[in-house]
C-alpha positions, 0 to 999 in steps of 0.5 A: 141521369142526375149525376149529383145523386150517383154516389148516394144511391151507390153508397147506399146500394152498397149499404142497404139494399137487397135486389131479389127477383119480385116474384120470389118470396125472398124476406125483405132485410129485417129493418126495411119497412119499405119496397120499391119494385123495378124494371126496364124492358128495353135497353137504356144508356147512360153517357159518361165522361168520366171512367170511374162514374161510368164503371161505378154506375155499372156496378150499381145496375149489377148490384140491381139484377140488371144486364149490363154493357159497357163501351168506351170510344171517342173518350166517353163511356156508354153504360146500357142496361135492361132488367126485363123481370121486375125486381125489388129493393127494400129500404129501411125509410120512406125517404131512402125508398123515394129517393131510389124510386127518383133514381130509377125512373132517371134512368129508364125504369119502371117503378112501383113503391109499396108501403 
């Protein structure tokens, strides 16, 4: 996982994004022109040193639709996590949909980006 990207994409998770089950006819947010779909079938973990970053990326895959578990020892936290049903998020630019599409797949998830 690139940490250095985390808390733009959580930011902007918080800000401009709307998770919605793929298969639902949700309406995308009335300023996203763009759509990334997702999914990780199996478990993926995440190491953390850092308590706050692991708590704050939890949320974020919360955010997503995403099981999620967490467990701390030896002075690390673990972050798992599995979204089995694809989902999507729509975006308000290209960029934003290709930047979350890189977050995605660097932490475990199919993507799929329709325009």
């Amino acid at each position: 996982m690139n940490r250095r990207l985390f808390p733009l994409f959580a930011a902007a998770l918080a800000l401009t994004v709307a998770a919605s089950p793929a298969s639902a006819a949700a309406p995308a947010d009335a300023y996203a022109d763009e759509v990334v779909a997702y999914r990780a079938e199996k478990w993926q973990s995440a190491h953390f040193d850092d308590a706050e970053k692991a708590q704050k990326h939890a949320a974020t895959l919360k955010k997503l639709g995403c099981e999620v578990k967490t467990g701390a020892h030896g002075g690390h936290t673990d972050v798992s996590h599995r979204c089995p049903e694809w989902r999507e998020i729509s975006l308000k630019t290209h960029e934003k949909a290709h930047q979350w599409e890189d977050w995605l797949k660097a932490n475990g998830f199919e993507t799929r980006h329709a325009h």
